[in-house]
Backbone as CSV, one residue per row, in Angstrom:
resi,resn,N_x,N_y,N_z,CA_x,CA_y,CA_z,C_x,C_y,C_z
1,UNK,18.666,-0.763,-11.545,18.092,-1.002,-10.220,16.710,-0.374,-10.133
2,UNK,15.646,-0.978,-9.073,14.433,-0.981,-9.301,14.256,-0.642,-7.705
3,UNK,13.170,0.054,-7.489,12.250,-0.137,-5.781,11.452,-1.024,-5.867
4,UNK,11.135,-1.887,-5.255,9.986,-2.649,-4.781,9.387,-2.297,-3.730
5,UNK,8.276,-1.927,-3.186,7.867,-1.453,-2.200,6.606,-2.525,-2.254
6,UNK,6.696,-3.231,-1.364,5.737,-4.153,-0.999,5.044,-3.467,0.310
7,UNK,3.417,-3.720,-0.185,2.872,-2.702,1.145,1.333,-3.193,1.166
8,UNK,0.871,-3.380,2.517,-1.224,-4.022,2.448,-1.692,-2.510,2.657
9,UNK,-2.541,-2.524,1.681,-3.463,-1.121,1.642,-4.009,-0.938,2.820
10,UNK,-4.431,-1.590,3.490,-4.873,-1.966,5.177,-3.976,-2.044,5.847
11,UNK,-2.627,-1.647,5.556,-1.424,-1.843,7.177,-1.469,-0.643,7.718
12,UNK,-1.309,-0.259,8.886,-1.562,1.139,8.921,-0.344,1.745,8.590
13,UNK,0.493,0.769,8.851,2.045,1.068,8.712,2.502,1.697,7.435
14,UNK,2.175,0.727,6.575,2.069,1.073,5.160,1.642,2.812,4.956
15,UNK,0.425,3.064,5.465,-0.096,4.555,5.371,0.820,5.043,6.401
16,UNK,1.583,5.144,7.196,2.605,5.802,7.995,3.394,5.913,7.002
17,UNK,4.200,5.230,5.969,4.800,4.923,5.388,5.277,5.897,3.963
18,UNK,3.674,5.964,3.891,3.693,6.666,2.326,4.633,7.903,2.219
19,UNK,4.278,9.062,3.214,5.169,10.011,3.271,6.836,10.203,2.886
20,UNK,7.241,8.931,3.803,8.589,8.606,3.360,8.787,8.103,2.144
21,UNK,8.220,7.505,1.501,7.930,6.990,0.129,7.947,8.011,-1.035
22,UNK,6.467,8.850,-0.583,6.515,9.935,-1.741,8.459,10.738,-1.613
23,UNK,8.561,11.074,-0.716,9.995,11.337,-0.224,10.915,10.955,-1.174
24,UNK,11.144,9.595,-1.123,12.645,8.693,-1.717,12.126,9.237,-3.053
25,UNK,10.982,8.919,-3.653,10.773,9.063,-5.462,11.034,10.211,-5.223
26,UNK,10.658,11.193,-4.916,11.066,12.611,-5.508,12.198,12.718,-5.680
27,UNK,12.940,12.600,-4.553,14.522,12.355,-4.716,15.411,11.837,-5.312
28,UNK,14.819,10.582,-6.303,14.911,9.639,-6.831,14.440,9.503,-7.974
29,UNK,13.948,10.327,-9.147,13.279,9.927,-9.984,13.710,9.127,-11.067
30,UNK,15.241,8.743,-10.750,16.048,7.481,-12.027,15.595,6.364,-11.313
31,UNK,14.978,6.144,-10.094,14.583,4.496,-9.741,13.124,4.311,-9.900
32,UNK,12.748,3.459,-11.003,11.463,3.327,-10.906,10.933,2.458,-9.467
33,UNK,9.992,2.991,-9.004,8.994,2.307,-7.994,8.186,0.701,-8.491
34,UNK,8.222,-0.321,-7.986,7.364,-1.318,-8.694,6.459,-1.144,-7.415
35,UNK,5.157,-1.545,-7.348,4.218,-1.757,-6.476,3.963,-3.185,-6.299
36,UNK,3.865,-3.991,-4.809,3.565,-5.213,-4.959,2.614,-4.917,-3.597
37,UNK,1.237,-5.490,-3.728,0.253,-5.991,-2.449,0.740,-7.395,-1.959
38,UNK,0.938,-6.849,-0.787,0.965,-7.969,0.749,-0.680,-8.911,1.342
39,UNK,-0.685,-9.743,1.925,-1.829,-10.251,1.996,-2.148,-10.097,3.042
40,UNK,-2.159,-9.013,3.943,-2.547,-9.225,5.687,-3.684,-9.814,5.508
41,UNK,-4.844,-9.460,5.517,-6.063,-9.557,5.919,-6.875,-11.002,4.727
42,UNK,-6.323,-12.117,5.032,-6.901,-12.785,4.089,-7.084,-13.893,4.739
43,UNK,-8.098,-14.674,4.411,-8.331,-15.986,4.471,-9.426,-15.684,6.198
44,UNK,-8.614,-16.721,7.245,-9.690,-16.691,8.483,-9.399,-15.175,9.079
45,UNK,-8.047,-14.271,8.298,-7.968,-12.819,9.204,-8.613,-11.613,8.289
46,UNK,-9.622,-12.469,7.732,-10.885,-11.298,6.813,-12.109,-11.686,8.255
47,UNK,-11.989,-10.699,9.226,-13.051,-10.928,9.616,-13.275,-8.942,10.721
48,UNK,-14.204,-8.635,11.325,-14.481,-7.657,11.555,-13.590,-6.872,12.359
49,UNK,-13.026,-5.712,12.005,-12.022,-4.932,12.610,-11.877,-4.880,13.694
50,UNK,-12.930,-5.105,14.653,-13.763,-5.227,16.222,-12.234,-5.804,16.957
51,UNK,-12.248,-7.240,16.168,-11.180,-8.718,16.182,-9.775,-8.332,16.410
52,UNK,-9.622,-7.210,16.063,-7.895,-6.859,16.041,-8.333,-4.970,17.180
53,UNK,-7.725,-6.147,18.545,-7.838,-4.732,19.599,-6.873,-3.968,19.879
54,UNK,-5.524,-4.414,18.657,-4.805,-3.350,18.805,-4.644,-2.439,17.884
55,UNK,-5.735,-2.008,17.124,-5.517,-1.319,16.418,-5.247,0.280,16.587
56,UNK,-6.001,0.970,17.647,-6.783,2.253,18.197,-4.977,2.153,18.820
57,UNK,-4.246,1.536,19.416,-2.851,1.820,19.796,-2.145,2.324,18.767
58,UNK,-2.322,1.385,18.273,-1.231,1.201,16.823,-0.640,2.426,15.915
59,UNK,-2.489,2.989,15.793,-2.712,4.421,15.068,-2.290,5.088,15.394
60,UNK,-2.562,5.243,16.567,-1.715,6.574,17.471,0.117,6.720,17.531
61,UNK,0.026,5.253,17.692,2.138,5.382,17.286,2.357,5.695,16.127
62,UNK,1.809,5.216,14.946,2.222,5.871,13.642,2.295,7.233,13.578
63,UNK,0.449,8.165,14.468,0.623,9.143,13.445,1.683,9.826,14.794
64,UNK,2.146,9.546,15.545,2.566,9.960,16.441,4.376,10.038,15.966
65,UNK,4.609,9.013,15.544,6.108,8.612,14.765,6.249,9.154,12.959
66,UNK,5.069,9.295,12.635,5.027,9.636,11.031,4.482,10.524,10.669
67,UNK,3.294,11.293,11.292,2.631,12.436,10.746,1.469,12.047,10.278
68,UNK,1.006,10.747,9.767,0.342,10.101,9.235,-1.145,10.481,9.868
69,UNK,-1.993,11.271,8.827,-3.469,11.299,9.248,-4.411,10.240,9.287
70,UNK,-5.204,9.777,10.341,-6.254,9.214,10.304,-7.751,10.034,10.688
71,UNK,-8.552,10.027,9.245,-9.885,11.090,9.717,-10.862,10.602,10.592
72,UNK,-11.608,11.418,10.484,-12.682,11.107,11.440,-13.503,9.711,10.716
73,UNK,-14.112,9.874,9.525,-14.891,8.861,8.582,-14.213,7.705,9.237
74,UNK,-13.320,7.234,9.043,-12.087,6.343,9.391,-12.226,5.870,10.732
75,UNK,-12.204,6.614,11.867,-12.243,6.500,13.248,-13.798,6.489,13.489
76,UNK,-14.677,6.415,13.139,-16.358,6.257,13.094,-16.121,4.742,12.391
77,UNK,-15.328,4.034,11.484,-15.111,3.044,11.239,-14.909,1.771,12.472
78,UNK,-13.430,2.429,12.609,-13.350,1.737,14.082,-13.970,1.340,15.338
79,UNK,-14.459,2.782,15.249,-15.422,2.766,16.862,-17.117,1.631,15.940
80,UNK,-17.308,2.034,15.435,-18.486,1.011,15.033,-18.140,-0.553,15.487
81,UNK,-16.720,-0.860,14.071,-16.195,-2.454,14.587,-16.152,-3.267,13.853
82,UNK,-17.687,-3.251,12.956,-18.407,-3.914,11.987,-17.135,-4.212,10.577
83,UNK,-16.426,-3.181,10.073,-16.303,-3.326,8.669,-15.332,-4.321,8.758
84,UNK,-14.794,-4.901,8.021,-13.845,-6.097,7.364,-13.031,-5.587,6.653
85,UNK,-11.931,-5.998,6.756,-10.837,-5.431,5.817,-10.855,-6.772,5.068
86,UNK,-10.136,-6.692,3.759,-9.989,-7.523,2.480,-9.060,-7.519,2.084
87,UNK,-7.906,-8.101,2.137,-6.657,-7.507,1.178,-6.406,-8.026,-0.266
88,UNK,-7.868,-9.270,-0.393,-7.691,-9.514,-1.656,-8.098,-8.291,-2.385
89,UNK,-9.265,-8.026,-1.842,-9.910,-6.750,-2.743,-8.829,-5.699,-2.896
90,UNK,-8.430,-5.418,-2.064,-7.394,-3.989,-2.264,-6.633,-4.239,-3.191
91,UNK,-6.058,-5.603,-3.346,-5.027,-5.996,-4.100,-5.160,-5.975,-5.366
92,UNK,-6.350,-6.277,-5.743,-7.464,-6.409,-6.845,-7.749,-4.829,-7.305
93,UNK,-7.544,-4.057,-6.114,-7.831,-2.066,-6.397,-6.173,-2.239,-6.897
94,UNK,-5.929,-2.391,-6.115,-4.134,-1.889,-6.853,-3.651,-2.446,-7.879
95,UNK,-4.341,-3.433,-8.429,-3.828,-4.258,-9.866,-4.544,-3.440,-11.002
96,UNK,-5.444,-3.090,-10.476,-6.344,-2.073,-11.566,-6.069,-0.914,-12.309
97,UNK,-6.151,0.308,-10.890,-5.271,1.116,-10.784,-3.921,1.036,-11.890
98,UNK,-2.836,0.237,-11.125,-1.696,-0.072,-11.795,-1.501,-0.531,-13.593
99,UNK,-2.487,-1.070,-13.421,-3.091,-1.648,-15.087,-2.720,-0.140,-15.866
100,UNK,-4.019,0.399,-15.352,-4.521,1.648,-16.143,-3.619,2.825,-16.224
101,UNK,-2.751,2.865,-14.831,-1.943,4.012,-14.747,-0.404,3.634,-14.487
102,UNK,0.613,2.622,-14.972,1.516,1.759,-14.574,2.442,2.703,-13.834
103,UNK,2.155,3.864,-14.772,4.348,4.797,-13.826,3.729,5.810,-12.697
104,UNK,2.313,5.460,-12.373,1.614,6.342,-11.089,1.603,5.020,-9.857
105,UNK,1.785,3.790,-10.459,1.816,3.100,-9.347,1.854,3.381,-7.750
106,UNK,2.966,3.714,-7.294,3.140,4.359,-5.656,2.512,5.744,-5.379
107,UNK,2.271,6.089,-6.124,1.256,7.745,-6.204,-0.162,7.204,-5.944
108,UNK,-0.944,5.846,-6.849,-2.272,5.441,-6.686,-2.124,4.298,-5.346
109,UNK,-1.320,3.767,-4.966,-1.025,3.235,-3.817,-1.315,4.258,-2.339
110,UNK,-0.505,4.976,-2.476,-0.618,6.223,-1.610,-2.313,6.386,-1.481
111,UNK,-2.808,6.899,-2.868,-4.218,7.363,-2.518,-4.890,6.327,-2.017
112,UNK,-5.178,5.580,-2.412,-5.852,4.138,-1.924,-5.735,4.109,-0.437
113,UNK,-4.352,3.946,0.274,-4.049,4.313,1.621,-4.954,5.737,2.375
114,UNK,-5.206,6.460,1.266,-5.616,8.075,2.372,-7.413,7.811,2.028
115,UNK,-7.910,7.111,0.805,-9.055,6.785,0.886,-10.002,6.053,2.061
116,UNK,-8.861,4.636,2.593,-9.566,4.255,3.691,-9.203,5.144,5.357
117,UNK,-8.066,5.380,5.104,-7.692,5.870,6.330,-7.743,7.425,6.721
118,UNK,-8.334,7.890,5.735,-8.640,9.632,5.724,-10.473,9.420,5.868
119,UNK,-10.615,8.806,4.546,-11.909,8.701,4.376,-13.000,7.854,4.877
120,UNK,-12.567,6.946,4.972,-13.353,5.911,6.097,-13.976,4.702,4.667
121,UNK,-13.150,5.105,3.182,-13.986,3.718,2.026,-13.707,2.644,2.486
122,UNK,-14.519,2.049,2.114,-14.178,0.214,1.730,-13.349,0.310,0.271
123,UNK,-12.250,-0.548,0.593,-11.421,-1.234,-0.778,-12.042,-2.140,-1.571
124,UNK,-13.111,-2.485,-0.494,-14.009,-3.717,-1.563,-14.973,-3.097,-2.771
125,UNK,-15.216,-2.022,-2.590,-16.173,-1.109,-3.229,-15.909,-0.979,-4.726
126,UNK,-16.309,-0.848,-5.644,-16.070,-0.710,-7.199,-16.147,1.477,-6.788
127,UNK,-17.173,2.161,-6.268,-16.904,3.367,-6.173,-16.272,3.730,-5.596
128,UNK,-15.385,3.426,-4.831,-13.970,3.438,-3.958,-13.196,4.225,-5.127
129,UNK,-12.838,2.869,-6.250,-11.903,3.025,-7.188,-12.397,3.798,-8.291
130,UNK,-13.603,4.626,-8.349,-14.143,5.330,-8.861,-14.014,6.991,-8.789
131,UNK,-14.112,7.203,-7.758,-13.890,8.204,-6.573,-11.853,8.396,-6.773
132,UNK,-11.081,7.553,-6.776,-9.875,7.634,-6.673,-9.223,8.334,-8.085
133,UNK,-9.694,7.143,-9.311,-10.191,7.518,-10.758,-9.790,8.662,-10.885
134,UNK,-11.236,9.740,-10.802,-11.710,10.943,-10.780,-10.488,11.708,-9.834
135,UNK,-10.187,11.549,-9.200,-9.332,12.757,-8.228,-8.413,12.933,-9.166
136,UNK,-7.656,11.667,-9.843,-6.277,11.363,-9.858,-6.265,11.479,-11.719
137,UNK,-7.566,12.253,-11.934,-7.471,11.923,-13.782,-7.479,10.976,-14.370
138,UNK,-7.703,9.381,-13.845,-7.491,8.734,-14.854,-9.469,8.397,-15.440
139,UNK,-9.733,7.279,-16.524,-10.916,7.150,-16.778,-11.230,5.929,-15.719
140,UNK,-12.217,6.695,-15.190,-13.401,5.625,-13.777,-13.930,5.101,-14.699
141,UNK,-14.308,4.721,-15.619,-15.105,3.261,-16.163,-13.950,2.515,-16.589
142,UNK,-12.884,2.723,-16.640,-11.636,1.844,-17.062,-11.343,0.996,-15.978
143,UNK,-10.887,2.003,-15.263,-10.773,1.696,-13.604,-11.746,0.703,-12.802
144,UNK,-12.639,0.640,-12.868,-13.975,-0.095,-12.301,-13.855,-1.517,-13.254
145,UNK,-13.696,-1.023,-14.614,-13.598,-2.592,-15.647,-12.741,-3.207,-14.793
146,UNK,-11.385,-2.760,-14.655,-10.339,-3.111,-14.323,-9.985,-3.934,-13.262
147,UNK,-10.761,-3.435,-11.970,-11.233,-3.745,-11.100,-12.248,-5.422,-11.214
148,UNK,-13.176,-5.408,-11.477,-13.710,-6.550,-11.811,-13.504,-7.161,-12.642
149,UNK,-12.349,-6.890,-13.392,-12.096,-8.395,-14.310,-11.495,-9.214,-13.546
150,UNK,-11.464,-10.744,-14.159,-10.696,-11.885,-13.471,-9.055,-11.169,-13.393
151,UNK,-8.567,-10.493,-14.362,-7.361,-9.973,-14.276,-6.873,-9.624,-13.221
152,UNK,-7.652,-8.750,-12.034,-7.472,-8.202,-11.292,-7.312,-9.291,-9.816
153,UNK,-7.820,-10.521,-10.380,-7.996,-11.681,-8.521,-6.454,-12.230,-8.999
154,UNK,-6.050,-12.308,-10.596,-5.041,-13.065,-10.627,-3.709,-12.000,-10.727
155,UNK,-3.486,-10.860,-10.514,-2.684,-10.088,-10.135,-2.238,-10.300,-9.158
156,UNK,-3.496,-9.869,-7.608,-3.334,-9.941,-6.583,-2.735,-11.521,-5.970
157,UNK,-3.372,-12.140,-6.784,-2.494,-13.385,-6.085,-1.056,-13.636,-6.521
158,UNK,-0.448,-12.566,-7.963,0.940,-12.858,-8.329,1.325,-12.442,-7.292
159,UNK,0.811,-11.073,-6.767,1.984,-10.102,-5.913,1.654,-11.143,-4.672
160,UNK,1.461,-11.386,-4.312,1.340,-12.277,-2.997,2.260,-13.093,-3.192
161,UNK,2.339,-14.056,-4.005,3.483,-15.044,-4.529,4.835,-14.240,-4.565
162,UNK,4.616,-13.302,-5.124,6.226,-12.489,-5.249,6.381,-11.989,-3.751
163,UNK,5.250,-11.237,-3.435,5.996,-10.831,-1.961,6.708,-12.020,-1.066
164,UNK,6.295,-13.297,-0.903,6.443,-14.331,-0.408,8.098,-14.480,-0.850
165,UNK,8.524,-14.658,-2.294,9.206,-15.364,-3.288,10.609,-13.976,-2.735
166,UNK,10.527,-12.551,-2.397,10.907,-11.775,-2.156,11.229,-11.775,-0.551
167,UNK,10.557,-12.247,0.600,10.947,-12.908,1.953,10.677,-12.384,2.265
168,UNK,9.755,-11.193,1.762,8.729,-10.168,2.902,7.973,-10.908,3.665
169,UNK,8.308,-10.387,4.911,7.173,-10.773,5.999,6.610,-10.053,6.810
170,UNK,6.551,-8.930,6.566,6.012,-7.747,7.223,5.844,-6.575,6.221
171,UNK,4.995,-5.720,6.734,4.129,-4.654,5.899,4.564,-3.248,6.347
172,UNK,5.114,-2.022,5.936,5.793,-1.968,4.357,7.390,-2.332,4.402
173,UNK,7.602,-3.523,3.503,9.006,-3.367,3.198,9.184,-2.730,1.904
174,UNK,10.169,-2.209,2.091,11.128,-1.336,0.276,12.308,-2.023,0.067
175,UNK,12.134,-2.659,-1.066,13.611,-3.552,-1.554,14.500,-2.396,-2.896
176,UNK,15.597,-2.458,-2.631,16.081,-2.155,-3.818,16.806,-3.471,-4.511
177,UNK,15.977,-3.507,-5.466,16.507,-5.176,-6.384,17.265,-4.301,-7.588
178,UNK,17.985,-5.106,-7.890,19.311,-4.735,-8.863,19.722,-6.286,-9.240
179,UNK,19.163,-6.930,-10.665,19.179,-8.015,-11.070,18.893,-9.079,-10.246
180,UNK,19.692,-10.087,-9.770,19.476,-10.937,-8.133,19.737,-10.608,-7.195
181,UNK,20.171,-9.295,-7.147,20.416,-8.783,-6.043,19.108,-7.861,-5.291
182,UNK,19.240,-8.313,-4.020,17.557,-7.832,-3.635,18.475,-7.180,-1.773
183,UNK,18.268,-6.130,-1.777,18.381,-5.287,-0.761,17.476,-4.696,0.060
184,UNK,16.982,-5.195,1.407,16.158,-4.400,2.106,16.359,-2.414,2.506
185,UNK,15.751,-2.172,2.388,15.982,-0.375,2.728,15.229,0.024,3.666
186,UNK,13.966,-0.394,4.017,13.205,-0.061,4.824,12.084,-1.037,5.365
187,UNK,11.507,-1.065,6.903,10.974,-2.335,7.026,10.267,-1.880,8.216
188,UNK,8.548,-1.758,7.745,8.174,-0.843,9.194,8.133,0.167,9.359
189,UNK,9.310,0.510,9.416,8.781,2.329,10.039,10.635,3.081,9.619
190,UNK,10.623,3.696,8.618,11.894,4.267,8.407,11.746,5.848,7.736
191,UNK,12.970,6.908,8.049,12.916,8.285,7.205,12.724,8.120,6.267
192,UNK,12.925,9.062,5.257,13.247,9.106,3.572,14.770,9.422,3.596
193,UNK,15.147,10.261,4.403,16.777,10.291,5.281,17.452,9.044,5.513
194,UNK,16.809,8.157,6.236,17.594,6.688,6.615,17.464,5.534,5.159
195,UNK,16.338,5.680,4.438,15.927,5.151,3.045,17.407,6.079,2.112
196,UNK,17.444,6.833,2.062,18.988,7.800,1.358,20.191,7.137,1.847
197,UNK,20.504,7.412,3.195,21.721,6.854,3.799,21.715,5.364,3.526
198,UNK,20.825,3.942,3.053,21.098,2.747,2.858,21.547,2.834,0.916
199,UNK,20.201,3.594,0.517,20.937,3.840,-0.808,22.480,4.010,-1.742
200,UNK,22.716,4.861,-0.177,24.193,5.353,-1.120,25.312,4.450,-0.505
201,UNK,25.128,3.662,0.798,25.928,2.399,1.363,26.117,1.314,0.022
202,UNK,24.780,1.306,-0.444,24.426,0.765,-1.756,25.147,0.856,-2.801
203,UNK,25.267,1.697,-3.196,26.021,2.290,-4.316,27.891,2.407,-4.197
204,UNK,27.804,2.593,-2.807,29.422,1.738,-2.674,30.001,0.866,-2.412
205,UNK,28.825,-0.452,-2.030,29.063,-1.628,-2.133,29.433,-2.564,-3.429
């Protein structure tokens, strides 16, 4: 049995999320984590953050329900209006990432999440994933290759297909898949406590 944690680097939810996440793996270190990017922000809903007025709510219930920091860089984002979220690009950061560092997957997921929402980066950025690189030890010119190869547009569009193919429809779900068997655990907003208690329902089913 496997985690799937399907999650948009841009949900905020997702970054509410992580905490409980880092959580289950620790607890968990016989289930590997797979990482899959979600597509919020794509196509006509790539357009200026301004566009989505519920966001400045939104934030506040997460970090209000999760602990979840949003910095200042981040909130100078918002209040401006201007920037665009991308979820191809992110997706394209997390295929990279993942390339280069495969069993850090949900660890470089996580950072990616505290980069825009701590720090105020763009995911579209090649020094985004440069900057992440460097924190996290791995090699930033790998990372950046990685990033701009075609490899990286046709990743992001597998995990999109799989998230789809998987019946996610919302941002972050955690599946525990176990051959064809595909189990939701978390969806939105859940403990690492309530993620445990479905686990072990799991295990005596």
């Amino acid at each position: 049995m496997q985690l799937v944690y399907v999650f948009d680097a841009y949900c905020g939810w997702s970054h509410g999320f992580s905490g409980a996440l880092r959580e289950v793996s620790s607890r968990h270190p016989e289930l590997p984590v797979v990482v899959v990017s979600g597509g919020l922000f794509t196509g006509p809903r790539r357009v200026p953050i301004r566009e989505f007025g519920y966001v400045q709510g939104a934030n506040a219930k997460i970090a209000e329900l999760t602990g979840a920091e949003f910095g200042d860089a981040y909130e100078r984002l918002i209040a401006d209006g201007s920037f665009v979220m991308d979820s191809e690009a992110a997706a394209r950061g997390v295929a990279a990432l993942r390339r280069i560092a495969p069993e850090r997957a949900a660890e470089l997921a996580m950072a990616l999440q505290r980069a825009f929402y701590v720090d105020g980066l763009s995911l579209s950025e090649p020094a985004t994933y440069r900057e992440i690189a460097e924190r996290a030890g791995l090699d930033a010119d790998a990372v950046a290759a990685a990033f701009a190869a075609p490899e990286a547009l046709e990743a992001a569009q597998a995990d999109f297909h799989l998230g789809a193919e998987l019946g996610v429809t919302g941002f972050p779900t955690l599946l525990a898949v176990d051959g064809d068997r595909v189990t939701p655990l978390a969806h939105g907003h859940a403990t690492a406590d309530e993620v445990d208690a479905r686990l072990a329902d799991l295990a005596t089913s």
